[in-house]
CHARMM internal coordinates of N, CA and C (Angstrom, degrees):
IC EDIT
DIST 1 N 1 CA 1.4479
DIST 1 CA 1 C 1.5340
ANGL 1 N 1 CA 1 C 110.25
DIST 1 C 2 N 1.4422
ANGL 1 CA 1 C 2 N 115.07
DIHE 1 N 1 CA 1 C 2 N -51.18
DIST 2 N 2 CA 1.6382
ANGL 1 C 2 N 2 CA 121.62
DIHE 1 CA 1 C 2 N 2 CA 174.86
DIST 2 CA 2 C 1.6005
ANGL 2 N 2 CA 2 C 106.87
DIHE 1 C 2 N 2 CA 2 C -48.04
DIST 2 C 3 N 1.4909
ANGL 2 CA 2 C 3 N 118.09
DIHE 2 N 2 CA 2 C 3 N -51.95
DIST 3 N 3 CA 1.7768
ANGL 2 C 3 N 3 CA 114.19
DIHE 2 CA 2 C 3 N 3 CA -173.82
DIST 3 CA 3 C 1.6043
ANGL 3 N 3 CA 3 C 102.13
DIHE 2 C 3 N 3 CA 3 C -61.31
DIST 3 C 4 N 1.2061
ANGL 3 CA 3 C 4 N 123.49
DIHE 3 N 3 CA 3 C 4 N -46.64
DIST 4 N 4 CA 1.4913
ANGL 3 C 4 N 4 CA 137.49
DIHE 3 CA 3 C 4 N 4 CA 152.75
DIST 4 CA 4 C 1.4194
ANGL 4 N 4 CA 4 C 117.24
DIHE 3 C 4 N 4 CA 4 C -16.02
DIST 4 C 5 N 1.5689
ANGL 4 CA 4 C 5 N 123.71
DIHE 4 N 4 CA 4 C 5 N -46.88
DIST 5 N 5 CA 1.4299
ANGL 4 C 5 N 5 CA 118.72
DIHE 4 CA 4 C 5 N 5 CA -169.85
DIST 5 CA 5 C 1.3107
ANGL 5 N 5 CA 5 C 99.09
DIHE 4 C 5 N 5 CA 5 C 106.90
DIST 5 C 6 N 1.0704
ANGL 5 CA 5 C 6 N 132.78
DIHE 5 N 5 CA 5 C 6 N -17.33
DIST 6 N 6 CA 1.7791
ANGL 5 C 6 N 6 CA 134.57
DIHE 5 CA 5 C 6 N 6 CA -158.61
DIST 6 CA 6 C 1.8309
ANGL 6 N 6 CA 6 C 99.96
DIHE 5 C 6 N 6 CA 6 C -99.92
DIST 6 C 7 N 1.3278
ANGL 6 CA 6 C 7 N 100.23
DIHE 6 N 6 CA 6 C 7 N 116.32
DIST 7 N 7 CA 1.1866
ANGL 6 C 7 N 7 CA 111.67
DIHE 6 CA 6 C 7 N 7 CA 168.64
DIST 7 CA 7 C 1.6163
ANGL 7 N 7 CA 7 C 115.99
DIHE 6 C 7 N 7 CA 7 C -49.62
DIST 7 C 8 N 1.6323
ANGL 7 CA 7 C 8 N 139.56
DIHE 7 N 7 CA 7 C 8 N 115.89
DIST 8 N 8 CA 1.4909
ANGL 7 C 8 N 8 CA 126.69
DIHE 7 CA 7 C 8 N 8 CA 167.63
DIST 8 CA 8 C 1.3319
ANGL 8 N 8 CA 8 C 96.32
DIHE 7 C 8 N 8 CA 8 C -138.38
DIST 8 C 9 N 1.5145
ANGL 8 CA 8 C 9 N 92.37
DIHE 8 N 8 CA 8 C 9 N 176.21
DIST 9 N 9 CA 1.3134
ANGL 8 C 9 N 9 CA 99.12
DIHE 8 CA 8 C 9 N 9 CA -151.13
DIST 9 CA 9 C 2.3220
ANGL 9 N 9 CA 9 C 87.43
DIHE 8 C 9 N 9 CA 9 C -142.95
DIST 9 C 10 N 0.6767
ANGL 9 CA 9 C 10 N 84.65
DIHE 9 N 9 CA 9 C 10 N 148.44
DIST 10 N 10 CA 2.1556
ANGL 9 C 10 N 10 CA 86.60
DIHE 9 CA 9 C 10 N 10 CA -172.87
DIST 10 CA 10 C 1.5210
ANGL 10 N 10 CA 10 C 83.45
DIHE 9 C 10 N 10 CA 10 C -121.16
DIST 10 C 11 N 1.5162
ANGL 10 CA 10 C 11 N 100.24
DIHE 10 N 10 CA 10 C 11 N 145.02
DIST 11 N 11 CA 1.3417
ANGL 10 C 11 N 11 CA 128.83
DIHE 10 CA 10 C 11 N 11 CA -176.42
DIST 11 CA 11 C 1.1408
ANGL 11 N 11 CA 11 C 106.70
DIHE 10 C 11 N 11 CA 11 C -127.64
DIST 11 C 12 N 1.5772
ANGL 11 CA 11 C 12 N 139.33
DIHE 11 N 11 CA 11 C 12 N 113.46
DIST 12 N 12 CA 1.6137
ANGL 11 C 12 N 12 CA 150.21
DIHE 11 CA 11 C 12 N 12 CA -153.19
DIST 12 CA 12 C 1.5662
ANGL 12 N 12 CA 12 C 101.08
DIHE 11 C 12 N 12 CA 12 C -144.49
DIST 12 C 13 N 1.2873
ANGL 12 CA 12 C 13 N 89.90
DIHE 12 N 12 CA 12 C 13 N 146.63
DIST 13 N 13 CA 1.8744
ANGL 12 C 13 N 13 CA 103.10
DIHE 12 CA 12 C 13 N 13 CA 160.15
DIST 13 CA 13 C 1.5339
ANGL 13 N 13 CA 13 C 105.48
DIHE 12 C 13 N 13 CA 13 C -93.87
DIST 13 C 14 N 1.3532
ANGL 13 CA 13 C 14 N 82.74
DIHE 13 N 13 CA 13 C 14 N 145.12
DIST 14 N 14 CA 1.5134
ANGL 13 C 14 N 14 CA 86.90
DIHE 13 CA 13 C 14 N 14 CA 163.79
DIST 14 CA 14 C 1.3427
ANGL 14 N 14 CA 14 C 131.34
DIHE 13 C 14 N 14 CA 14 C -22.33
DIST 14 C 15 N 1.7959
ANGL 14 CA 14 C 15 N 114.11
DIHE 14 N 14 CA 14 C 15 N -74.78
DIST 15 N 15 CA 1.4459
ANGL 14 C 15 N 15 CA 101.40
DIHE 14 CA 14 C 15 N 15 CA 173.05
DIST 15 CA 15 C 1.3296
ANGL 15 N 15 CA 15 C 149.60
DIHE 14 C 15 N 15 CA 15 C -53.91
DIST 15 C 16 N 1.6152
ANGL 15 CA 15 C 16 N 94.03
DIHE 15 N 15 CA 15 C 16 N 13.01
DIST 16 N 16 CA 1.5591
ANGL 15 C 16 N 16 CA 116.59
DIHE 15 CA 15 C 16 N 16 CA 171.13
DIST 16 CA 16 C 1.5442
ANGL 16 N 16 CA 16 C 139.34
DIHE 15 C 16 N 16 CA 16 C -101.77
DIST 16 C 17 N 1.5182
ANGL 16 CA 16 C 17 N 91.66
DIHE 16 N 16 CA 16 C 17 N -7.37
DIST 17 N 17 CA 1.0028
ANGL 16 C 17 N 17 CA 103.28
DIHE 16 CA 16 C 17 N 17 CA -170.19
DIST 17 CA 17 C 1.6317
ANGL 17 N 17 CA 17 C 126.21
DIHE 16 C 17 N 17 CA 17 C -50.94
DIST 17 C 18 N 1.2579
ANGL 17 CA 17 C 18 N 130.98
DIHE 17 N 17 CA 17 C 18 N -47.81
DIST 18 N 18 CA 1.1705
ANGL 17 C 18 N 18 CA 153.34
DIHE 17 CA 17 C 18 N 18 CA 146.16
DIST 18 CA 18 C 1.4986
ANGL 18 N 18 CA 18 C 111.52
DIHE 17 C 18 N 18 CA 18 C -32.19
DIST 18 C 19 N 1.5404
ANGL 18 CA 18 C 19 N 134.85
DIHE 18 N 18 CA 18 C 19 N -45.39
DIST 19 N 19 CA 1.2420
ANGL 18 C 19 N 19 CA 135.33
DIHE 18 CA 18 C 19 N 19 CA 159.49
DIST 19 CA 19 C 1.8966
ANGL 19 N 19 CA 19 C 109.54
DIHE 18 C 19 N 19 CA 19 C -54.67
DIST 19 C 20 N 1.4833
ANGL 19 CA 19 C 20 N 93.37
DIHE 19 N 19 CA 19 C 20 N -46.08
DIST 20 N 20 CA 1.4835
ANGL 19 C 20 N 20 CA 83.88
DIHE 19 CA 19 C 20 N 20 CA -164.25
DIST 20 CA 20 C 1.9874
ANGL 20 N 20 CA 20 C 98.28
DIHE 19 C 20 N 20 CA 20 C -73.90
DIST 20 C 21 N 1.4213
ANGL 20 CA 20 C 21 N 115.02
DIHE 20 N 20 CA 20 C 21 N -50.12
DIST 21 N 21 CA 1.5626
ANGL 20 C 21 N 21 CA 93.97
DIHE 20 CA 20 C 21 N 21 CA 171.76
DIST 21 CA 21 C 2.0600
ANGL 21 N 21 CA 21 C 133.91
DIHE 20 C 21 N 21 CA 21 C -43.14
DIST 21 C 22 N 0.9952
ANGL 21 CA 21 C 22 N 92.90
DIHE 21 N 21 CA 21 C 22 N -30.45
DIST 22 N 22 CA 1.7843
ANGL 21 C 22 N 22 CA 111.14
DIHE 21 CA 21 C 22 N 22 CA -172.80
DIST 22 CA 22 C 2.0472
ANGL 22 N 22 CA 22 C 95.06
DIHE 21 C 22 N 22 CA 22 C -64.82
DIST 22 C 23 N 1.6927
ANGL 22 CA 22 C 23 N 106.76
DIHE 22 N 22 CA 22 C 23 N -71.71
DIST 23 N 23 CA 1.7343
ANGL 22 C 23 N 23 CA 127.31
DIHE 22 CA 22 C 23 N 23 CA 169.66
DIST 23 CA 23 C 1.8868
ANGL 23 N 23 CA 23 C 95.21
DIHE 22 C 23 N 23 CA 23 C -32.59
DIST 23 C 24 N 1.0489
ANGL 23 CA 23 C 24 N 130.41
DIHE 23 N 23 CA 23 C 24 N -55.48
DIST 24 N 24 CA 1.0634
ANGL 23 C 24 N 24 CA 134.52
DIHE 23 CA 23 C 24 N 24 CA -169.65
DIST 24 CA 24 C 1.8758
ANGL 24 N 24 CA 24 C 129.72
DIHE 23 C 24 N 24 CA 24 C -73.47
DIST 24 C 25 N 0.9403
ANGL 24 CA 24 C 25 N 91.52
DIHE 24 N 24 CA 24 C 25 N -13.99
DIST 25 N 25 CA 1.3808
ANGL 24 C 25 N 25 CA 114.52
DIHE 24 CA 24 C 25 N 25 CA -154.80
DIST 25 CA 25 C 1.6980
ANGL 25 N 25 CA 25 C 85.61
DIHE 24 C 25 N 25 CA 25 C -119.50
DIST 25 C 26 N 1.1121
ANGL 25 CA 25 C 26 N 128.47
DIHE 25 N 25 CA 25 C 26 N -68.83
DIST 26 N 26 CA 1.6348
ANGL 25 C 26 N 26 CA 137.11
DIHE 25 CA 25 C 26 N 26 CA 171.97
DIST 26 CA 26 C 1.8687
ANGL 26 N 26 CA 26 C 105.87
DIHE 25 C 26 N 26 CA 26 C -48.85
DIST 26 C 27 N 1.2589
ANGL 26 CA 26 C 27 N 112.21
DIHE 26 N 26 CA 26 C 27 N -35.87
DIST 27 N 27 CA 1.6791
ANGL 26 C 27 N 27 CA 100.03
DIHE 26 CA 26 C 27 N 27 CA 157.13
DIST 27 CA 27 C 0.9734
ANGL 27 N 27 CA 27 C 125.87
DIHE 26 C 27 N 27 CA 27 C -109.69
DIST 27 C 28 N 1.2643
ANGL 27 CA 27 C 28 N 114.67
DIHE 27 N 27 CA 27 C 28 N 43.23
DIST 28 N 28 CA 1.9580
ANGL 27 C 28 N 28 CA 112.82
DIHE 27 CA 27 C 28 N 28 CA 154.47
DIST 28 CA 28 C 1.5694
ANGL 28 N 28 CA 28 C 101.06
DIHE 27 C 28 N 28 CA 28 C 100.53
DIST 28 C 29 N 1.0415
ANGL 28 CA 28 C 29 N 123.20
DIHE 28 N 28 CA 28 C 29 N -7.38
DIST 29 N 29 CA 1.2759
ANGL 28 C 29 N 29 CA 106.51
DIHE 28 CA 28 C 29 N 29 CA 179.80
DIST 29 CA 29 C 1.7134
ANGL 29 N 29 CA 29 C 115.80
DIHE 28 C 29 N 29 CA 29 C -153.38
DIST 29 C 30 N 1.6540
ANGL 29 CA 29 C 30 N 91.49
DIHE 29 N 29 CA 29 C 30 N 91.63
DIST 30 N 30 CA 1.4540
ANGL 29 C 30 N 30 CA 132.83
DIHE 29 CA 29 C 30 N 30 CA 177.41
DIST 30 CA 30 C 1.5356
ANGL 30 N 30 CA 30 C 111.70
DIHE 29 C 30 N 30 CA 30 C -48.38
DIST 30 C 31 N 1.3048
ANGL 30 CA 30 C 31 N 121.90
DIHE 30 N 30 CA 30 C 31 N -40.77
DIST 31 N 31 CA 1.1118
ANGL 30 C 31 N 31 CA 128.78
DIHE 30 CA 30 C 31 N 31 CA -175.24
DIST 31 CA 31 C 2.2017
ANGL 31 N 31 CA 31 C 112.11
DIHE 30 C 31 N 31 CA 31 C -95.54
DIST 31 C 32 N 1.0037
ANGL 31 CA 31 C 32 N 107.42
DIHE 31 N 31 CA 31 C 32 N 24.57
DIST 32 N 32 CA 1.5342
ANGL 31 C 32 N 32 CA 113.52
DIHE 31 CA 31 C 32 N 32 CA -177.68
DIST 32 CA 32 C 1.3744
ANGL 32 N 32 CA 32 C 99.61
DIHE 31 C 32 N 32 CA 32 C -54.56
DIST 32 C 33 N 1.1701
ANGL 32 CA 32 C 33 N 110.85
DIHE 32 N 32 CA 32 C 33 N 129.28
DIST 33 N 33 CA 1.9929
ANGL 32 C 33 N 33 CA 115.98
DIHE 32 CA 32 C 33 N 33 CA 152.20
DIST 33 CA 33 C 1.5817
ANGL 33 N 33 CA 33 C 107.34
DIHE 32 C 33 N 33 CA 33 C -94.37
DIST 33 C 34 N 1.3122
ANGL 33 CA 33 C 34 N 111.16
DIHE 33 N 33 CA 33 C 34 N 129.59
DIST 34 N 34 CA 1.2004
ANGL 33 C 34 N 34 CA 123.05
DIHE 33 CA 33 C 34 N 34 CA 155.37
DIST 34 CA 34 C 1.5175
ANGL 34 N 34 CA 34 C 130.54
DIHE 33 C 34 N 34 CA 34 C -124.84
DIST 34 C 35 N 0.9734
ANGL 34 CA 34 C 35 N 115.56
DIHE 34 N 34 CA 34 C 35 N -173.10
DIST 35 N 35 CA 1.7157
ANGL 34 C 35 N 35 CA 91.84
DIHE 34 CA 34 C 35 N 35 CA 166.19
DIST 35 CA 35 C 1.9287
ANGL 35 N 35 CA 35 C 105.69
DIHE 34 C 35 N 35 CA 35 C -133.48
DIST 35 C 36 N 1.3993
ANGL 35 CA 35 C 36 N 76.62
DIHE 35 N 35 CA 35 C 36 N 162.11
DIST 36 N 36 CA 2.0674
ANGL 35 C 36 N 36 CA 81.88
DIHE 35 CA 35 C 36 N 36 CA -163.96
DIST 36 CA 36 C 1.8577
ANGL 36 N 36 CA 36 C 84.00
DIHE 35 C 36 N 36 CA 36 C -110.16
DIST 36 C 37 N 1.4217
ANGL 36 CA 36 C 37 N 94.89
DIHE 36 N 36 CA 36 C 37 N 150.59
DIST 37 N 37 CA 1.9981
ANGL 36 C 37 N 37 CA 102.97
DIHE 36 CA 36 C 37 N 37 CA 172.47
DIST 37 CA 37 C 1.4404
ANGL 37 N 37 CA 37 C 81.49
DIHE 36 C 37 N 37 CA 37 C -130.16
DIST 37 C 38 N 1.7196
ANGL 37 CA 37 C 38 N 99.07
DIHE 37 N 37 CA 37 C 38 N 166.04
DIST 38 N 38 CA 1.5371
ANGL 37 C 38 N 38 CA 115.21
DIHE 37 CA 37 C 38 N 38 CA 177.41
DIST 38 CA 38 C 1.8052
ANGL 38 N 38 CA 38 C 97.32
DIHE 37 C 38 N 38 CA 38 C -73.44
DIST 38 C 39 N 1.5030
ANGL 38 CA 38 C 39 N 116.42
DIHE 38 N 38 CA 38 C 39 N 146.93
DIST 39 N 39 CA 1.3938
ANGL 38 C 39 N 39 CA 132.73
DIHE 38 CA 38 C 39 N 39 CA 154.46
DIST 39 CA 39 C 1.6628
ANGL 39 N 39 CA 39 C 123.96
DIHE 38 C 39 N 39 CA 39 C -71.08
DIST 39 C 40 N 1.3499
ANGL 39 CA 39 C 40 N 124.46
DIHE 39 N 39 CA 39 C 40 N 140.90
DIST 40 N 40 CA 1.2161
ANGL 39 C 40 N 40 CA 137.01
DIHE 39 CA 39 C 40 N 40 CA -10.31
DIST 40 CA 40 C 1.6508
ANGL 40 N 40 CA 40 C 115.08
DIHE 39 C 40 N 40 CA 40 C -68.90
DIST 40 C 41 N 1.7052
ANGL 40 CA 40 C 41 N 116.99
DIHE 40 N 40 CA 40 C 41 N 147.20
DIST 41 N 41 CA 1.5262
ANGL 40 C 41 N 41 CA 118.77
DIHE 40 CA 40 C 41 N 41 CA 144.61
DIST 41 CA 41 C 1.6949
ANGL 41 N 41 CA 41 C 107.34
DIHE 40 C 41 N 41 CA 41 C -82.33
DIST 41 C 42 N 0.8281
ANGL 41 CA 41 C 42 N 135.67
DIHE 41 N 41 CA 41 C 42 N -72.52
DIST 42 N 42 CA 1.5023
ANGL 41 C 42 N 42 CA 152.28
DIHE 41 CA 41 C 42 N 42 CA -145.62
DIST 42 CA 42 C 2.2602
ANGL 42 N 42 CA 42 C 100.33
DIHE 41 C 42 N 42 CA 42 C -34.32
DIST 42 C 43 N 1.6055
ANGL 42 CA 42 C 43 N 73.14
DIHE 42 N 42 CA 42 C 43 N -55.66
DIST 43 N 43 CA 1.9262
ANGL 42 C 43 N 43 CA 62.09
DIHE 42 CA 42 C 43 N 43 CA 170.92
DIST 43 CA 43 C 1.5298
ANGL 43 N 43 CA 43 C 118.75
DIHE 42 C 43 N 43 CA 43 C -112.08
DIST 43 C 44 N 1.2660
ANGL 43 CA 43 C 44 N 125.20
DIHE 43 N 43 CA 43 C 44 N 66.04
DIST 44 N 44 CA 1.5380
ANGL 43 C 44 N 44 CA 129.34
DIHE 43 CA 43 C 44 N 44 CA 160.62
DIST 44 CA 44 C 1.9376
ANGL 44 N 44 CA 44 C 88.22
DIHE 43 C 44 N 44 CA 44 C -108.63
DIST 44 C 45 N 1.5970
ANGL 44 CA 44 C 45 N 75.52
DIHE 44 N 44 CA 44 C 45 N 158.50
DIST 45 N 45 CA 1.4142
ANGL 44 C 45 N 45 CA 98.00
DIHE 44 CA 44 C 45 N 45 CA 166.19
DIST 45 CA 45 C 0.9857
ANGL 45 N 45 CA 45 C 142.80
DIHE 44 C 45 N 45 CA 45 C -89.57
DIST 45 C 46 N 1.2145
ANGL 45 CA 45 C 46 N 150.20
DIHE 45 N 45 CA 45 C 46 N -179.34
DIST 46 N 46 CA 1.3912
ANGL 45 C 46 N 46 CA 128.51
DIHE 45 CA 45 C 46 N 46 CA -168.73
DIST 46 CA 46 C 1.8455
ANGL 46 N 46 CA 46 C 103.15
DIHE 45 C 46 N 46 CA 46 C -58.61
DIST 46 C 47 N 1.3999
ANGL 46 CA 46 C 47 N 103.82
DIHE 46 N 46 CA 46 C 47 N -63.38
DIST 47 N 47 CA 1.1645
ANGL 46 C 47 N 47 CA 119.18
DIHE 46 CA 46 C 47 N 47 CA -169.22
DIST 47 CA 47 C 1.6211
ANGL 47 N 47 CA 47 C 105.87
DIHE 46 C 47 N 47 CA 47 C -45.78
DIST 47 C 48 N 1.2913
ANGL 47 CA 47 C 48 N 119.03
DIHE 47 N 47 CA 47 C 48 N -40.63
DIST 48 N 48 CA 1.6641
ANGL 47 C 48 N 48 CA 102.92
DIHE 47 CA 47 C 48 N 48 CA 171.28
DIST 48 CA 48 C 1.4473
ANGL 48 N 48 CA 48 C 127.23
DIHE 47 C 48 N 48 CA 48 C -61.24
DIST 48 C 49 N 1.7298
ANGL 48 CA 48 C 49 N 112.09
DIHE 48 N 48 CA 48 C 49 N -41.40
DIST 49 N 49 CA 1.0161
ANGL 48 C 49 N 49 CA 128.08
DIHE 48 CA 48 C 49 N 49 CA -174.31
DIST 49 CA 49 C 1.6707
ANGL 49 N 49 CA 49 C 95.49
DIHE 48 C 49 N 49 CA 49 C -34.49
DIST 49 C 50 N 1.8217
ANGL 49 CA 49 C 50 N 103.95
DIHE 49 N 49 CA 49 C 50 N -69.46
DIST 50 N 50 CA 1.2586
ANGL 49 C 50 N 50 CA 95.71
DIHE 49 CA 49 C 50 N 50 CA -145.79
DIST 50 CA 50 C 1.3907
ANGL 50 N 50 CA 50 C 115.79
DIHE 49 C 50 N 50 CA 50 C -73.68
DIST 50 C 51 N 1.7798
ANGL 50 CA 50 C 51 N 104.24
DIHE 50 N 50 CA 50 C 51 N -15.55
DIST 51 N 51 CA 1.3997
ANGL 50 C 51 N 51 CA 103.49
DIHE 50 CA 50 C 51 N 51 CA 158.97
DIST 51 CA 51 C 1.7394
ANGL 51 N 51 CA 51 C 134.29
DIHE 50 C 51 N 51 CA 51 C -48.44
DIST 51 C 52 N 1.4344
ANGL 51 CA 51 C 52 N 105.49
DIHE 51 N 51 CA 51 C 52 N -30.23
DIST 52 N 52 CA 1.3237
ANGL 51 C 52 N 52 CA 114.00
DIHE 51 CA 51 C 52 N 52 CA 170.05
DIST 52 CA 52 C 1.6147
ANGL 52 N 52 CA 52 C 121.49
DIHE 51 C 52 N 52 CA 52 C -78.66
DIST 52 C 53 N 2.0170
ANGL 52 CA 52 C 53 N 110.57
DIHE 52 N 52 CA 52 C 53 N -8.54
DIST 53 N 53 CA 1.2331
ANGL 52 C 53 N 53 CA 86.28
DIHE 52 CA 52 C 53 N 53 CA -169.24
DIST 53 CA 53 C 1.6821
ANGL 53 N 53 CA 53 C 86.01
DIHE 52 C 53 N 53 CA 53 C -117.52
DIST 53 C 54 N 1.0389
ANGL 53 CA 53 C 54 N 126.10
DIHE 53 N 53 CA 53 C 54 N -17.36
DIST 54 N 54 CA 1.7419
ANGL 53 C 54 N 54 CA 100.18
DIHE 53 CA 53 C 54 N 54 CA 149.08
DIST 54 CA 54 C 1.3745
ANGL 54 N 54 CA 54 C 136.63
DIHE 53 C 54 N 54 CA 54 C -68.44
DIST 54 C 55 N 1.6885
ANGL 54 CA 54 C 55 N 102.41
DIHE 54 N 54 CA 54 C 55 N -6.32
DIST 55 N 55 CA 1.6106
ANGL 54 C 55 N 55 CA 97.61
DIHE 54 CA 54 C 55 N 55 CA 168.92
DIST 55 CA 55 C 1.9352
ANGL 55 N 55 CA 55 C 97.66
DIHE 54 C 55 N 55 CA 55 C -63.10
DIST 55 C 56 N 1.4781
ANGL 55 CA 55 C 56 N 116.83
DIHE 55 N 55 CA 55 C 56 N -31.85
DIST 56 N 56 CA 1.2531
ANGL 55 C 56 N 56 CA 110.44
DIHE 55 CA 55 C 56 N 56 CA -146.12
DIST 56 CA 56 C 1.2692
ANGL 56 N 56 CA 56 C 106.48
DIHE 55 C 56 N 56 CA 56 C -90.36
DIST 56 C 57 N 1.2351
ANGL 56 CA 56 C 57 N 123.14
DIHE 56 N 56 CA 56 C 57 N -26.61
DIST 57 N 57 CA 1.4986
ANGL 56 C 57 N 57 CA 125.55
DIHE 56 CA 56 C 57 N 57 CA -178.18
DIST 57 CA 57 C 1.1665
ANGL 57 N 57 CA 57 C 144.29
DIHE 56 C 57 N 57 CA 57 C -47.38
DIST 57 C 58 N 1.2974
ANGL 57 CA 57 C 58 N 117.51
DIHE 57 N 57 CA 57 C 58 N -21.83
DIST 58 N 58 CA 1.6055
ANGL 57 C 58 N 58 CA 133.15
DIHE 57 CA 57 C 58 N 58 CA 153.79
DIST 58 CA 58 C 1.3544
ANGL 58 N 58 CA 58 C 107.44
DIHE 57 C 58 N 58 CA 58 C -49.57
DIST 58 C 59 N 1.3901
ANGL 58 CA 58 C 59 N 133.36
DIHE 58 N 58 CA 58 C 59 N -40.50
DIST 59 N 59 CA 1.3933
ANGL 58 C 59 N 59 CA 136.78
DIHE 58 CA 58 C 59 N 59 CA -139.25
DIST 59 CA 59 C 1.8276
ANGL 59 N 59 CA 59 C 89.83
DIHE 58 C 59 N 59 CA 59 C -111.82
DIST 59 C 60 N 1.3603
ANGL 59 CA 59 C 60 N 119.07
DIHE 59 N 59 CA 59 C 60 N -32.80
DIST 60 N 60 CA 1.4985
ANGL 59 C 60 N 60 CA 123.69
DIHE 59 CA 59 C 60 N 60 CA -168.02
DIST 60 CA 60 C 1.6763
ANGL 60 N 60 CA 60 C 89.33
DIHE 59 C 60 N 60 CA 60 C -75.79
DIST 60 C 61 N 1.1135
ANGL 60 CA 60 C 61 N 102.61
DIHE 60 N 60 CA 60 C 61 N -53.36
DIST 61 N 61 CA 1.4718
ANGL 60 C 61 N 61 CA 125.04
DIHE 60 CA 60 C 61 N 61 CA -165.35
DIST 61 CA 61 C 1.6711
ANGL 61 N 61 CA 61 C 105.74
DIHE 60 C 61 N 61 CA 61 C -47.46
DIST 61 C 62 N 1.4711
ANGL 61 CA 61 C 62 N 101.80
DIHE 61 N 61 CA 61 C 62 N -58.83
DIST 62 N 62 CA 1.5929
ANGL 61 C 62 N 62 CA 112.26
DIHE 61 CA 61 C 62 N 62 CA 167.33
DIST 62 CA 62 C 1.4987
ANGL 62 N 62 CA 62 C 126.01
DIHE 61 C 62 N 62 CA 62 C -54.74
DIST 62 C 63 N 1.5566
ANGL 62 CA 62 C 63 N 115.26
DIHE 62 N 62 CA 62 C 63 N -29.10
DIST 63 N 63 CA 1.2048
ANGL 62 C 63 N 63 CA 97.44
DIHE 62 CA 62 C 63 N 63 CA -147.34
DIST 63 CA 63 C 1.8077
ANGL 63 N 63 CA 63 C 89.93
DIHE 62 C 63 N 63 CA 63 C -112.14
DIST 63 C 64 N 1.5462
ANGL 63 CA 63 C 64 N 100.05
DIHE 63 N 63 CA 63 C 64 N 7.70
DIST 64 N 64 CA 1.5936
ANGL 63 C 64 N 64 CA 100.67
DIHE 63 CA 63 C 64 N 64 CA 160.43
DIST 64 CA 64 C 1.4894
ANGL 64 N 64 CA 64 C 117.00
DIHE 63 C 64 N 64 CA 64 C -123.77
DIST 64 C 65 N 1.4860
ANGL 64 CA 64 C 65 N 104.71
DIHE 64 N 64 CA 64 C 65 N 27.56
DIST 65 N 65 CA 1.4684
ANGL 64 C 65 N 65 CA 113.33
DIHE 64 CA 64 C 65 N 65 CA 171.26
DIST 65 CA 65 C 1.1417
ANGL 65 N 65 CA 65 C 125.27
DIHE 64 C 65 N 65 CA 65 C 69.44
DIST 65 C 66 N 1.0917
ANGL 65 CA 65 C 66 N 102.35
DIHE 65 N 65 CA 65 C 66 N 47.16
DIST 66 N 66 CA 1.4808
ANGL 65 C 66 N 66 CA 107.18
DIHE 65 CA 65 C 66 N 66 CA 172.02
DIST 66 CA 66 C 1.4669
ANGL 66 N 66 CA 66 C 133.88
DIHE 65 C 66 N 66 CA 66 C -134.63
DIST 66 C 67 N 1.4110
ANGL 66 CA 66 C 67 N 102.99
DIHE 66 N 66 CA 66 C 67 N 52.32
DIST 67 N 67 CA 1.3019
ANGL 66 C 67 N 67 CA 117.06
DIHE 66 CA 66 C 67 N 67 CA -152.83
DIST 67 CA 67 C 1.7966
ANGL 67 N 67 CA 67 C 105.24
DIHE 66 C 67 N 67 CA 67 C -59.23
DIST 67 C 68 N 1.3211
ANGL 67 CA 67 C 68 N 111.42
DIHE 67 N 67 CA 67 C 68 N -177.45
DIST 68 N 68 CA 1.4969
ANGL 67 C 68 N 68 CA 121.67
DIHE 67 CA 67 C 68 N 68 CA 174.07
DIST 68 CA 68 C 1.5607
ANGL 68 N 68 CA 68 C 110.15
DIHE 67 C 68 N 68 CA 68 C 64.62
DIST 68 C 69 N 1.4264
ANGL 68 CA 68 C 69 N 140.01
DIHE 68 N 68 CA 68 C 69 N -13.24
DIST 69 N 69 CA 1.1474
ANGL 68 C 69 N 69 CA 127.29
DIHE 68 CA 68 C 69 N 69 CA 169.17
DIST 69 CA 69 C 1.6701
ANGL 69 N 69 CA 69 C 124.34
DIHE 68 C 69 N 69 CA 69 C -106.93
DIST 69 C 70 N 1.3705
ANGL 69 CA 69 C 70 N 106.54
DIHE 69 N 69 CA 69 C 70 N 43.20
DIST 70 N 70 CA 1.5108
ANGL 69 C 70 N 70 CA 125.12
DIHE 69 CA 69 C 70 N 70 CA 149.04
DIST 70 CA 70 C 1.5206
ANGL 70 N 70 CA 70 C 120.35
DIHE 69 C 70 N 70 CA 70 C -50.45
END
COOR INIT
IC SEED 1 N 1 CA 1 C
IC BUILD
């Protein structure tokens, strides 16, 4: 999407973090923002989920430019 022109943004657990810097860095672009959430997803509930993805949205929001609509 980035070689594309299209702003994205990768969403990782923690224990990935290191995968996702290495993937990033091995295609050209060393400097990727993504955002990391605490591990496990698979068993939260709904209600955490979305707790985890408005914790994240400032940061998704930012890091595809789109500031002020927090």
């Amino acid at each position: 999407m980035e070689r594309a022109g299209l702003p994205a943004v990768s969403i990782c657990t923690d224990p990935f973090v290191l995968t996702t810097r290495a993937m990033a860095k091995a295609y050209g672009f060393p400097g990727f923002e993504y955002v990391s959430i605490p591990h496990p997803v698979a068993s939260l509930s709904e209600e955490q989920i979305q707790e985890r993805v408005l914790a994240m949205m400032p940061d998704l929001l930012r890091i595809l430019g789109v500031e002020g609509l927090e």
